[in-house]
Each structure stands twice: as C-alpha cells, then as structure tokens.
C-alpha positions in Angstrom: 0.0 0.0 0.0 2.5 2.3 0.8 4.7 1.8 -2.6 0.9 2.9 -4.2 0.8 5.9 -2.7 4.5 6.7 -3.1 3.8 6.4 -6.7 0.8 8.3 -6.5 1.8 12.2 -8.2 -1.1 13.7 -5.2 0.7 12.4 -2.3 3.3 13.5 -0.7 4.6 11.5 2.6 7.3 13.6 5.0 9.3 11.2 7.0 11.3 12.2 10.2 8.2 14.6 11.5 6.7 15.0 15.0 3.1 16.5 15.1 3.3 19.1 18.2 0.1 20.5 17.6 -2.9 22.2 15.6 -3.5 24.9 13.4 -6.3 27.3 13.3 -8.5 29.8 10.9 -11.6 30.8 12.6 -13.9 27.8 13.5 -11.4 25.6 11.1 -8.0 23.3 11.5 -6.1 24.1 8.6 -2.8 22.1 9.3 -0.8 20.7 11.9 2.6 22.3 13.8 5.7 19.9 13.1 8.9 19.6 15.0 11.9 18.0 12.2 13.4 15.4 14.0 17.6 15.0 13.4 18.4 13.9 10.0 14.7 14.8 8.5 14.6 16.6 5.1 14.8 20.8 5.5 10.7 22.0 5.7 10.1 25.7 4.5 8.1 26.0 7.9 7.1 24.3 11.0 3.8 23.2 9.9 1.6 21.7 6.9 -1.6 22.9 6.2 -4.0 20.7 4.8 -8.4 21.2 3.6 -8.6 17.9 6.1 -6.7 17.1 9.0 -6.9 13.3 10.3 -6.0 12.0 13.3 -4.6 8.8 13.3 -2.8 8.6 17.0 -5.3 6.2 18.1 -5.2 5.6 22.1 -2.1 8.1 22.3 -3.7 10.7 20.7 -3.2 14.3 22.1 -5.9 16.1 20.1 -8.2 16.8 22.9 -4.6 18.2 24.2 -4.1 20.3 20.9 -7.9 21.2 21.3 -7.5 22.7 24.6 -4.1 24.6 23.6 -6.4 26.9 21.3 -9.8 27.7 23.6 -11.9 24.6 22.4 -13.2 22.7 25.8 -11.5 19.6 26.2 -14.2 16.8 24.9 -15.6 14.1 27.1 -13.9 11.2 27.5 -15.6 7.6 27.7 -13.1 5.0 28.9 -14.1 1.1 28.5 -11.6 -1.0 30.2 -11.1 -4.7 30.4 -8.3 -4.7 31.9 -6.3 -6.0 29.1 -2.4 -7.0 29.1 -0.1 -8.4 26.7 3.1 -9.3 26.0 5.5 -10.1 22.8 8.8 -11.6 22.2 10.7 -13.0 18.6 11.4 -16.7 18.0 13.0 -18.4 14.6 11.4 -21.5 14.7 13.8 -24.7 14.0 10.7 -26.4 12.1 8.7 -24.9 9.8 5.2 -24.5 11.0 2.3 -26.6 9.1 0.1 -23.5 9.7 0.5 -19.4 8.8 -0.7 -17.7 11.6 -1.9 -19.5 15.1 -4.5 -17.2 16.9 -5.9 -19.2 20.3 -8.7 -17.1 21.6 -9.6 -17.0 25.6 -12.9 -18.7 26.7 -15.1 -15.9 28.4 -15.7 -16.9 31.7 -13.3 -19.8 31.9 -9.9 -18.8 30.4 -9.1 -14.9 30.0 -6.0 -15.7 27.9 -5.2 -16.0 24.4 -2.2 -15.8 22.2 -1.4 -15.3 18.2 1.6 -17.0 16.2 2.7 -15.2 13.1 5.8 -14.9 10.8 7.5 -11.7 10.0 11.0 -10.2 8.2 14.0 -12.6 8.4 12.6 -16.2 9.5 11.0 -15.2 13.0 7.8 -15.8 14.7 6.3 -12.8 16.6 4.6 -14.6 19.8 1.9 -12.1 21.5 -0.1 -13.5 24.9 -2.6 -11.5 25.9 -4.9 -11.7 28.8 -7.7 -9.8 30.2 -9.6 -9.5 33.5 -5.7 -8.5 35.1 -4.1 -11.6 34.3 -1.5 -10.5 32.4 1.1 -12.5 31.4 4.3 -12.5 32.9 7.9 -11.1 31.6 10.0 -13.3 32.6 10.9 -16.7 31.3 9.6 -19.3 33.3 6.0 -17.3 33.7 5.7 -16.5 29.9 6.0 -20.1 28.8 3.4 -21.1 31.8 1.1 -18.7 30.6 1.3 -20.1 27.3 0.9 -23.5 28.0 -2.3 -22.6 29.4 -4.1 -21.4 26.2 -6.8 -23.3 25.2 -5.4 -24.9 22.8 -1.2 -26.3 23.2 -0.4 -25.4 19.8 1.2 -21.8 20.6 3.6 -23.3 23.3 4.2 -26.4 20.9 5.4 -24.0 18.3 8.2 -22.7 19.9 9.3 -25.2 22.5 12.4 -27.4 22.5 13.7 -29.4 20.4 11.6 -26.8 17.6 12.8 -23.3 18.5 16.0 -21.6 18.7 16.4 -19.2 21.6 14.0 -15.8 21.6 15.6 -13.1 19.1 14.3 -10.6 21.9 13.7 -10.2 25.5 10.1 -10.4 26.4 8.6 -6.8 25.9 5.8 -6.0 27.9 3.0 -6.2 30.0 1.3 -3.6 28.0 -2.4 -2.9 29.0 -4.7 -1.7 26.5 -8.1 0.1 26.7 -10.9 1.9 24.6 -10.9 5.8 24.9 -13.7 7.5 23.0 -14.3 11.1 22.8 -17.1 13.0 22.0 -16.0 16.5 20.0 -18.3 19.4 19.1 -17.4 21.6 16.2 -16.9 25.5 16.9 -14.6 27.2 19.9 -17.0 26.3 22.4 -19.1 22.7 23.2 -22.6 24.3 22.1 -21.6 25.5 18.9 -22.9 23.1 15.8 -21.4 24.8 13.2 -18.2 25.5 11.4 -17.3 27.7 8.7 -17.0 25.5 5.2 -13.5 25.5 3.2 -12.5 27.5 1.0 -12.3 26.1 -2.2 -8.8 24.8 -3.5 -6.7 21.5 -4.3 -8.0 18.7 -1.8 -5.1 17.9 0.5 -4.9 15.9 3.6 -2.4 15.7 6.7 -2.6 13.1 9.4 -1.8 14.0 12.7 
C-alpha cells in the first residue's frame, strides 16, 4: 500500500516529522505544527496545512490536548476497560510450521487468555499473549511459557518449544495494558456551537496528525 501511494503524483509523505500541535482559521483546523526530528529533510516552515486534518494517534492521541491549547473545551472522555495486558517476544522456529498464523482465543468466563503465532522479516515468529480480566502475562521466562501453556489450545507453546525453537531473538517486551478511549467533539470554539465555517475552495489535500 504504501509503494501505491508513493507512486501516486497527489501524495506527498514527510518522514522524520513529530506533530506538536494544531493549526487554526476561525472555527477551522487548517494544518498541523511539526517539529523535524535530526536527520529529516529541510521544511520551509514548522507546519503543513492541509483542507482535512486526520488524526490517526489512536489511544495516544493528544488532540483533545491540541484542542484545549487553542480555547476549544476539552471533549468528554468515555473510557471502556477490560483490563487487558499483553506481552511479545521474537522466536526463529527450528521447524517450519504446518500453519501461517496461530491465533488461540480465551474462553469468556473460563480462560481470560489468548495468544497469536505469526511470521515476520527474516525467519521469525512474533509470539503475543494477551490476557484480560488482570491476568497479564508475565515477563520473565519461566512465567511466559506457563502462561502459554495454558491457552486453550497447546499449539502456541508447541510451536516454539524445544527441540523446535532456537532461543528468543528478543527479551520479552511487555506487560502492556490496553483500553478503549472514545471522545465526543463538538465543532466551533465552544461545546454548544454546531457549526463551522465550510473551506474554502482549493486542491484537496490531507495531513494526518
């Protein structure tokens, strides 16, 4: 996908770029403000303006932060957590796997954990255990192949035990915990206002923040 849009004359990609924050016409965001990070191409200024500004920082995002730096109320959040931990690590696999991808799934109300199996760059396995109601799995050795082995299915453990696997590429990275974060924005400078003023016209263009 991205070599399509590389080759695509209407899109331009800048690598190296940190989005610090928002810009603003009126009731509008017309760009974002950048910071160059060492070793990223020269920009003529510190920010790119765009018709449409997207943001794509998911759970990290810091646009109600951006919001709030330029007099818009800071939205409501609605938070949705399941308490939800997981951690990763690399294997190269001795034996090729008779399978592509390996995803055991928890049983609700039984087994809160689950695990996925799949190959990436250079001949290694990325093994990911996740587990939710607070039982995360653990980070060290011993506990991360326990926690696996009590998946519903033996498979994921199987994969990567001896004589199969060669040691882990990587330490065990993690626990992580993950939840949903939904916020609820109103267009104009202040939460009652329903409108904003439409674009101008010109060239479509688009910056994700």
């Amino acid at each position: 996908m991205r070599t399509a849009l590389v080759a695509d004359e209407r899109v331009r990609i800048h690598s190296g770029l940190e989005v610090t924050g928002l810009q603003a016409a009126g009731e509008r965001i017309v760009g974002v403000q950048v910071h160059r990070r060492a070793g990223a191409p020269e920009l003529a200024a510190d920010e790119l303006r765009a018709d449409l500004v997207v943001d794509a920082g998911g759970r990290a995002s810091k646009a109600p932060t951006w919001l709030a730096a330029l007099g818009y109320p800071e939205p409501p959040e609605t938070i949705i957590d399941a308490q939800l931990g997981y951690a990763t690590r690399l294997y190269e696999l001795r034996a090729r796997p008779d399978w592509k991808v390996l995803y055991a799934m928890g049983k609700p109300g039984k087994n809160p954990r689950g695990g996925v199996v799949y190959p990436v760059e250079g001949g290694r396995h990325i093994v990911t255990l996740v587990g939710y109601g607070g039982v995360f799995p653990p980070v060290d050795e011993a506990g991360f192949l326990e926690f696996a082995g009590a998946l519903e299915t033996p498979l994921c453990a199987k994969s990567w035990s001896t004589p199969r696997r060669a040691p882990p590429s990587t330490a065990i990275a993690g626990p992580r915990t993950a939840c949903a974060t939904t916020s609820a924005c109103a267009a104009g400078p202040t939460a009652s206002s329903s409108s904003a003023t439409p674009p101008a016209p010109s060239t479509p263009s688009t910056a994700r923040a």
